[in-house]
C-alpha positions in Angstrom: -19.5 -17.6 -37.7 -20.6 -14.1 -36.7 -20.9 -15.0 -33.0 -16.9 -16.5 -33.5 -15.9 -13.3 -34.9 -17.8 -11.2 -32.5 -15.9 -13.1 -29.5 -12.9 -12.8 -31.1 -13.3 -9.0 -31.7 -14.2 -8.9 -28.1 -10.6 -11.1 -26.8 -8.7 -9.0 -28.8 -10.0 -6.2 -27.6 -9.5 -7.1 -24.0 -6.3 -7.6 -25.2 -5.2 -4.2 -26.6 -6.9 -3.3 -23.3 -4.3 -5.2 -21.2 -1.6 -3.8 -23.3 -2.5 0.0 -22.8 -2.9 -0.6 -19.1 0.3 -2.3 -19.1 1.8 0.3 -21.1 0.6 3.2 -19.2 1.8 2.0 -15.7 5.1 3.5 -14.9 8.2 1.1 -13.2 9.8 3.0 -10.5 13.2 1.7 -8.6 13.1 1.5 -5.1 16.1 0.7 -2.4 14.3 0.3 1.0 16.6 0.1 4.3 15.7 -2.8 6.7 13.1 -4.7 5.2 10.2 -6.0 7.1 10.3 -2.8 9.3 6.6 -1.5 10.2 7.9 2.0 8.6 9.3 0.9 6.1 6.9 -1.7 4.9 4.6 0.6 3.2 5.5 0.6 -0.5 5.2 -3.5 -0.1 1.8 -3.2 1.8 0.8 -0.7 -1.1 1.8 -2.9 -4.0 0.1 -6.2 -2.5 -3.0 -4.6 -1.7 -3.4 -2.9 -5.7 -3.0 1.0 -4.3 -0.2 1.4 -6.5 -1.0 -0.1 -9.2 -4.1 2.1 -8.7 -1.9 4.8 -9.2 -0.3 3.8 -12.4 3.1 2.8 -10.9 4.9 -1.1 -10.0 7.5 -1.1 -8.1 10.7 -2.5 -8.3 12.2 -2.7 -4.8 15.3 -4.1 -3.5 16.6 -4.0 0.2 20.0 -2.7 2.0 21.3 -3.4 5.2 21.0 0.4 6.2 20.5 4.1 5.0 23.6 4.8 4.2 23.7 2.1 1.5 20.1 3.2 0.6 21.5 7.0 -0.2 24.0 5.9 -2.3 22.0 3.7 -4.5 20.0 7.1 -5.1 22.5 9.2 -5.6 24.6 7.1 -8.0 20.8 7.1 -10.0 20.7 3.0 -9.8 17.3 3.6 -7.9 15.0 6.2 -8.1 13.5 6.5 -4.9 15.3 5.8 -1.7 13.0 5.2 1.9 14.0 5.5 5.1 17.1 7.3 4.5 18.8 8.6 8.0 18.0 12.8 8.5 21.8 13.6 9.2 23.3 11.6 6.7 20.7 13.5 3.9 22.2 16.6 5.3 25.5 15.6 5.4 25.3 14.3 1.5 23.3 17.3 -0.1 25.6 20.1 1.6 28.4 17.6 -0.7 26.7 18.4 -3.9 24.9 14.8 -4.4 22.0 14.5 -6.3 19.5 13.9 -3.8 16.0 15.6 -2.9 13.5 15.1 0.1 10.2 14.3 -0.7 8.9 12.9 2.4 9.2 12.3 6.3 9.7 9.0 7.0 9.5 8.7 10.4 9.2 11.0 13.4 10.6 9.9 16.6 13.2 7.0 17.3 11.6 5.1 20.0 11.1 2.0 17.5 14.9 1.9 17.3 16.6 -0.3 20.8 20.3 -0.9 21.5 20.4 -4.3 23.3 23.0 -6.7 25.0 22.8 -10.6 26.3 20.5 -10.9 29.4 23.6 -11.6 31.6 26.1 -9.4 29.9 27.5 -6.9 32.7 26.4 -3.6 30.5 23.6 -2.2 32.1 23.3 1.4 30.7 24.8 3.4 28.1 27.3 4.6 30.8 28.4 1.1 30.9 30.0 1.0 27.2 33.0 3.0 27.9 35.9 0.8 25.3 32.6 -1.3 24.0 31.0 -2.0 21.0 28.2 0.3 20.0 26.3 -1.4 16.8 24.9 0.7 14.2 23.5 -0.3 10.7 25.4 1.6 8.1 27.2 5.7 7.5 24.4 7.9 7.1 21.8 6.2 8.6 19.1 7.2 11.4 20.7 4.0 14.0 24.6 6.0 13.2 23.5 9.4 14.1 21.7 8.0 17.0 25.1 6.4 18.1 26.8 9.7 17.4 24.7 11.5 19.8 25.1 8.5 22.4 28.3 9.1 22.2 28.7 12.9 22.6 25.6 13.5 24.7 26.8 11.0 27.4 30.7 12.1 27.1 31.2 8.1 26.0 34.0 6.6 24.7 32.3 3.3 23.3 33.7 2.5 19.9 30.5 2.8 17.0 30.4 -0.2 14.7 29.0 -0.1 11.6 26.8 -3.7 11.6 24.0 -4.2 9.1 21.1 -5.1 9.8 19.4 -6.4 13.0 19.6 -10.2 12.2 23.3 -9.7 11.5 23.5 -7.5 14.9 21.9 -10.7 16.7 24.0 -13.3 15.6 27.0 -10.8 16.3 25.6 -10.3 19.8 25.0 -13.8 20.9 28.4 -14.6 19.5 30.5 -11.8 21.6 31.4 -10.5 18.6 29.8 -6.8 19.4 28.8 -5.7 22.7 26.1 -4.0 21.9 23.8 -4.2 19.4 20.6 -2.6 17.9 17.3 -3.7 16.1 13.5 -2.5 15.4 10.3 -4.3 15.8 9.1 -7.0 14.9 13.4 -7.9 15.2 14.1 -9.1 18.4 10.8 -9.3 19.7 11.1 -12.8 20.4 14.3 -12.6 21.8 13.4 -10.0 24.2 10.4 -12.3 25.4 12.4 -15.5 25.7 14.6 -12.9 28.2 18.2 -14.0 25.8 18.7 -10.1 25.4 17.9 -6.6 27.5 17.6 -3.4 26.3 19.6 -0.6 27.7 18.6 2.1 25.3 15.9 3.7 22.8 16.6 5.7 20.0 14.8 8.5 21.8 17.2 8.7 24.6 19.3 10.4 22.5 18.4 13.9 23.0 19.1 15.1 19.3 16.3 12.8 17.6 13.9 13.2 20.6 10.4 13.9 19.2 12.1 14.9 15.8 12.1 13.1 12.4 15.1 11.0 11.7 14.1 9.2 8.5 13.1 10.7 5.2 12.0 9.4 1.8 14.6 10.7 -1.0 14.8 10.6 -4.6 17.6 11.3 -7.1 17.6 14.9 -8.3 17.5 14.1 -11.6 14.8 11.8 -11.7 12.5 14.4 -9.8 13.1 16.4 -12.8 12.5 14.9 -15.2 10.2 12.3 -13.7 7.9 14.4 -11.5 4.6 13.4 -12.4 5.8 9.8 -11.4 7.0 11.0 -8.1 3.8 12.7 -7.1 1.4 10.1 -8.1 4.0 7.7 -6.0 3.7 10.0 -2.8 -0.5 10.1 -3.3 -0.2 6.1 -3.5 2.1 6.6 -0.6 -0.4 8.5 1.7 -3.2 6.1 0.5 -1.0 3.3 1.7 -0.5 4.8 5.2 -4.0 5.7 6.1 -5.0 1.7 4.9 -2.3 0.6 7.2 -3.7 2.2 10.7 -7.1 1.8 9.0 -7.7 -1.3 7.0 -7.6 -4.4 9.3 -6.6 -5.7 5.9 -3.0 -3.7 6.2 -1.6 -5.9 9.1 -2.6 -9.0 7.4 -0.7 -8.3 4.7 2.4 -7.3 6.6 2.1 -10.6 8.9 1.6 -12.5 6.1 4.5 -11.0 3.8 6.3 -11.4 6.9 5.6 -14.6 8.4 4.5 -13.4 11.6 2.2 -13.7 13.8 -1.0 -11.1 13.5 -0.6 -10.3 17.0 2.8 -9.7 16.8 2.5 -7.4 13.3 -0.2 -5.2 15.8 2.2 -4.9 18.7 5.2 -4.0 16.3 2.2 -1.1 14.7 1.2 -0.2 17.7 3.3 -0.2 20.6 5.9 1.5 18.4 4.3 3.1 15.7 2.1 5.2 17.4 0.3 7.4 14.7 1.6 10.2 13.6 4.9 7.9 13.7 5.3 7.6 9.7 3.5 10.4 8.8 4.6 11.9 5.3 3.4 15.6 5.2 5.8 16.9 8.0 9.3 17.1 9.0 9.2 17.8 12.9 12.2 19.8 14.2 14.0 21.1 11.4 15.7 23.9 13.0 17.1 21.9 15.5 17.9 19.3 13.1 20.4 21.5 11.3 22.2 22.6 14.3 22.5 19.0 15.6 23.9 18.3 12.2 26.9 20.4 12.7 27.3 19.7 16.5 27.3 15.5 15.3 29.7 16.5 12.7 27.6 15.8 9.9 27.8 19.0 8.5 30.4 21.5 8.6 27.9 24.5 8.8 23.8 24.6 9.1 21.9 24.3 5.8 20.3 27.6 4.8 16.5 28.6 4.2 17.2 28.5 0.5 19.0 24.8 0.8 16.7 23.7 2.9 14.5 24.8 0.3 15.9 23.2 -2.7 16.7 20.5 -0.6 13.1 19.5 0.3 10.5 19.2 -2.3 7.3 17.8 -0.8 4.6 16.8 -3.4 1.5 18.5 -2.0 -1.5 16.8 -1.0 
């Protein structure tokens, strides 16, 4: 009888045990543009491999077809915590009043973004889309001001064409349906090999985003306030996440696996296009050249100030 009651005493308290653990982990929202991109993968990685759940946190994530339906979700305050939000359209949002903060880079450098068209379409360069069909994914995004700059860097008069994602810009494109369309590793990879498509253009041929960061992590103003312990034990989980991904062979099976991909094709999407410090957090590269590009792309009417900028970008510390 006593060993019965002592193993019961013992269940139940595993029990109570669960339920506090349970209790004490914190649900935040997530809306994540372009899903199974290596940048913006890590929240997923993170949650399969336990490191936020370390952390206290489970996330709920869903995924859009771009940034600019990633910022809205934020700043309408049905998700917390937007990723991979597009730099201009940030800009272009906060200098409108919307509730939306910065609390990390997301990436630096736009070389993982391509514009492509069928291997024997007649476009060979972005000189060549003059009255053609210039994909990007959605208003706001990284791939739109990209296609802005295209456009005025190069004097073009190609017509920009809000598409989605890149499986939807690949059907379009093999259709005729769009010109020219755009995509990120591991999308297209196989296309590219099989020679059905050929790039004509990277992300960082667009002067403006050359070197710079073009995505950010973002997070409803309000939520920030009021929630700021959650949002700094998600950006520690976040960093923890990062440095497992470049060094935990464990990180790429998880994304090939998550995926359906191969591994060797999860490590050529890492690491012939994101090249560490590619998604590091801690650092925006280029601000002040950001803010003027912002105005010249007509994102912004004027360049944010020091104090916006500010406000504007709230960085947990390390």
């Amino acid at each position: 009888m006593k060993t019965k009651m002592m193993a019961g005493a013992i269940a139940l308290a595993a029990l109570v045990g669960a339920v506090h653990t349970a209790a004490a982990e914190d649900t935040v929202k997530l809306a994540i543009g372009q899903r199974g991109n290596w940048d913006t993968s890590v929240s997923e990685i993170g949650q399969r491999a336990g490191i936020f759940k370390k952390h206290g946190l489970v996330l709920d994530m869903v995924y859009t077809q771009g940034a600019g339906e990633t910022q809205q979700a934020v700043i309408s305050g049905s998700v917390d915590i937007g990723i991979a939000a597009g730099v201009m359209g940030v800009l272009s949002a906060y200098s409108k009043g919307a509730p939306v903060r910065v609390i990390s880079a997301e990436t630096t450098g736009a070389g993982d973004l391509y514009w492509y068209v069928k291997a024997d379409s007649p476009i060979k360069s972005l000189k060549d889309t003059n009255g053609k069909t210039l994909a990007y994914s959605t208003n706001g995004s990284s791939t739109h001001g990209v296609v802005s700059a295209f456009i005025k860097e190069n004097n073009l008069t190609a017509k920009p064409t809000a598409m989605g994602g890149p499986a939807a810009n690949i059907t379009a494109v093999m259709s005729g349906q769009i010109d020219v369309g755009w995509a990120a590793p591991p999308f297209g990879l196989d296309q590219l090999d099989a020679k059905q498509i050929r790039i004509i253009a990277t992300g960082n041929d667009a002067k403006a985003f050359q070197g710079q960061t073009v995505r950010l992590n973002i997070v409803n103003a309000n939520f920030l306030k009021t929630r700021k312990d959650v949002v700094d034990r998600y950006m520690k989980a976040y960093r923890e996440t990062v440095d497992f991904m470049y060094k935990n062979p464990k990180g790429l099976e998880i994304y090939s696996e998550w995926l359906k991909i191969s591994l060797e094709k999860a490590k050529r999407t890492r690491d012939d296009f994101f090249k560490p410090p590619a998604i590091e957090p801690d650092k925006i590269v280029g601000l002040e050249t950001i803010v003027k590009d912002a105005v010249a792309l007509k994102f912004t009417t004027t360049e944010l100030t020091k104090a916006q900028l500010d406000d504007l970008i709230q960085i947990p510390p390390r």
